[in-house]
Steps between C-alpha positions, in 0.01 A plus 500: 500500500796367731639671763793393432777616234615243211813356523706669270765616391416839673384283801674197650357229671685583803293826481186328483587264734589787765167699428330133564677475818429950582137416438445191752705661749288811456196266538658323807521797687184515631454147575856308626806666616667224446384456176528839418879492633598190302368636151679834564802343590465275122410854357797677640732235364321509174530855455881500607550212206303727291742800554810281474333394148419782402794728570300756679528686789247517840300793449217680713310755551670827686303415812684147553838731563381608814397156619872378421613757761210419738626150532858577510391688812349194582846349547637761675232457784558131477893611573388654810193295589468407899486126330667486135367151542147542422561819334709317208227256488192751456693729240463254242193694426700750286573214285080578379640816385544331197166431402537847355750442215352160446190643412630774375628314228250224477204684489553729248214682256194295495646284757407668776162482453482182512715478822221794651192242347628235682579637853150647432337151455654307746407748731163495426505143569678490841238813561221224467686243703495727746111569475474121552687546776322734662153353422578104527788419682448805788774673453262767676652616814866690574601126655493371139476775263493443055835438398448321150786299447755726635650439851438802697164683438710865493680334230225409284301804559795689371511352238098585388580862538804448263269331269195729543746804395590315198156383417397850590756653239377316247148584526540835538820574290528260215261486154459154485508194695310696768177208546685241709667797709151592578333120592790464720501807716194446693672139579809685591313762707271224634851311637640734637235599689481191700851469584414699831862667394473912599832604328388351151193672501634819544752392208230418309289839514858690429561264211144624385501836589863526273335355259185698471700839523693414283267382208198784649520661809095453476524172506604504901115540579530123425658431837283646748195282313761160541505626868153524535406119319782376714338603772122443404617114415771387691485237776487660823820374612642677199379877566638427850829407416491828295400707803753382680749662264434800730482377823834615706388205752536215234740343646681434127498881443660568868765218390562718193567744660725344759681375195584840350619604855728168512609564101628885557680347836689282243541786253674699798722228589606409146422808235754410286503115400177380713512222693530244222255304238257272664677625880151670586329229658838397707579858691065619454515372957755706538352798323114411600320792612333440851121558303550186254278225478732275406790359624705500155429545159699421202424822318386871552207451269604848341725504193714839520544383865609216475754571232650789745530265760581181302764662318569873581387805365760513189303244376152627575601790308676265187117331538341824510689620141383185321187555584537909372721344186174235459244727545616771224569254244208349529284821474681574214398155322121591663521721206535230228188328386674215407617478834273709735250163610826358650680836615157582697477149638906537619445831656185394670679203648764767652243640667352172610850399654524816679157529672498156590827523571447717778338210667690225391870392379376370195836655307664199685247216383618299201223468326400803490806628504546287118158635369567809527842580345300277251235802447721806545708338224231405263482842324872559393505152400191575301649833344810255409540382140506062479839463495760753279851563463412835704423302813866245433660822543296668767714528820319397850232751617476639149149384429231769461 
């Protein structure tokens, strides 16, 4: 069966042609951002074509509202950034925003699942890359640490935890379909693992723990045995880097906390608007707290944080409500079995972001950044008929 809709009457070629290009840049994600970046570019001009065709209107789900007024208080911090310059440059990232009504509307019914099978399986593949890695090309040590084809290793490991909630959702969640989520998660798991990446691991076990409560709180016993194999069969240098987690003389946990101290400094200075997108990195000397490590940094490696200091707390509190706004809906599709594999998977990746995010500005990384508002919008867009003259009419944010 193709995975793809016939071109009729009910479905134009542009349509097809924009699901084409929503399904390679879905793919791309995980292994090119530039690749990634030029197909959802094609599929954003695609999808505008197809609205202009089609008479309709952007819709989304309720949940994309708040992230409309979360980056128009981007702009206001770039009005009063310390350097508009490189503020007007960074807040281009807004513009991803709209991988939400693009999918939205791309992705709908049966759709999704596709979209979910393939982020699933090209993760499982990078996963093994990054086994190679590990194993052949000695990517073994926190000099050179797995990466897979991503840039950053913090980058690609957030990406397996995205990927190991969705996988997870579907094998606990779903009635069918659940096989290739289970050969893949010890792959995923496996990955992860040797990342040497602290923050992701912790993401991880909450993206597990979320989704064993919520399938069977009995089901948490699971973790404490994953603990205990990690521990029995991982590489030395592994269970170290994991006891280091709770060393207070690491010197990357002191610079953590140095960080904090040098992000509420900012918050102090600047509670209304921040100190601008991207402006961090250029005042973090003048705010370094005497106990860093290092001499700059271009982040605070903590999401809420950053956001307060980035761009004020009006906006860490517009971020906080789509996350609320997100978080209900979705629990409320948890209880549709037609949607609950991808609900569970979206909520589980909340609390992945989160927990890792405590430990990392991963909100602020592209690509994960773009999978994610992928996920989180995968169930409404499930829920969503094909295409009907309710959704022509639907205003923006009506989507359920």
């Amino acid at each position: 069966m193709s995975i793809l809709p016939d071109a009729t009457d009910d479905t134009s070629k542009l349509e097809v042609a924009a699901l084409i290009s929503l399904l390679g840049f879905v793919a791309a994600l995980q292994i090119s951002i530039a690749a990634s970046g030029i197909l959802l570019t094609i599929t954003l001009g695609l999808w505008i074509g197809l609205l202009v065709a089609e008479h309709e209107r952007p819709s989304a789900p309720p949940f994309f509202g708040a992230l409309v007024v979360y980056a128009a208080m981007t702009m206001v911090s770039v009005a009063f950034s310390l350097d508009r310059g490189i503020s007007i440059v960074d807040s281009k990232e807004v513009l991803l925003f709209l991988v939400v009504p693009l999918v939205y509307r791309l992705a709908r019914g049966t759709q999704a699942r596709t979209l979910a099978t393939i982020a699933i399986t090209v993760g499982a593949a990078s996963a093994v890359f990054g086994v190679v890695q590990f194993g052949i090309l000695e990517y073994d040590n926190l000099g050179q640490r797995v990466r897979g084809t991503m840039g950053h290793y913090m980058t690609y490991s957030g990406l397996l935890v995205l990927v190991i909630a969705l996988a997870g959702g579907r094998l606990l969640f779903d009635t069918r379909d659940r096989i290739w989520s289970a050969l893949v998660m010890p792959a995923l798991l496996v990955a992860l693992a040797l990342t040497w990446t602290r923050g992701a691991w912790v993401g991880a076990c909450a993206v597990l723990g979320l989704l064993f409560v919520m399938k069977d709180l009995r089901l948490m016993a699971v973790l404490p045995v994953l603990a205990a194999l990690f521990l029995a069969f991982a590489p030395p240098q592994l269970t170290d880097r994991m006891y280091s987690a709770f060393d207070l003389q690491d010197p990357t946990n002191r610079d953590r906390v140095a960080m904090a101290r040098a992000g509420f400094r900012m918050i102090s200075d600047r509670p209304l608007t921040g100190v601008g997108p991207d402006v961090v990195k250029e005042v973090y000397p003048e705010y370094r707290d005497a106990s860093a490590v290092e001499d700059t940094n271009p982040h605070l490696h903590n999401v809420p944080l950053h956001i307060a200091a980035e761009r004020g707390l009006p906006a860490l509190a517009v971020w906080l409500g789509f996350l609320a706004l997100l978080v209900r809906d979705l629990i409320s599709r948890l209880k549709t079995p037609a949607t609950a594999a991808l609900a569970a998977a979206a909520l589980a990746a909340v609390a992945g972001m989160l927990t890792a995010g405590m430990f990392e500005y991963n909100f602020g990384d592209s690509e994960f950044l773009m999978l994610f508002l992928v996920m989180i919008t995968l169930p409404f867009a499930a829920a969503a008929s094909t295409h009907t003259a309710e959704s022509t009419s639907a205003p923006p944010g009506a989507g359920r």
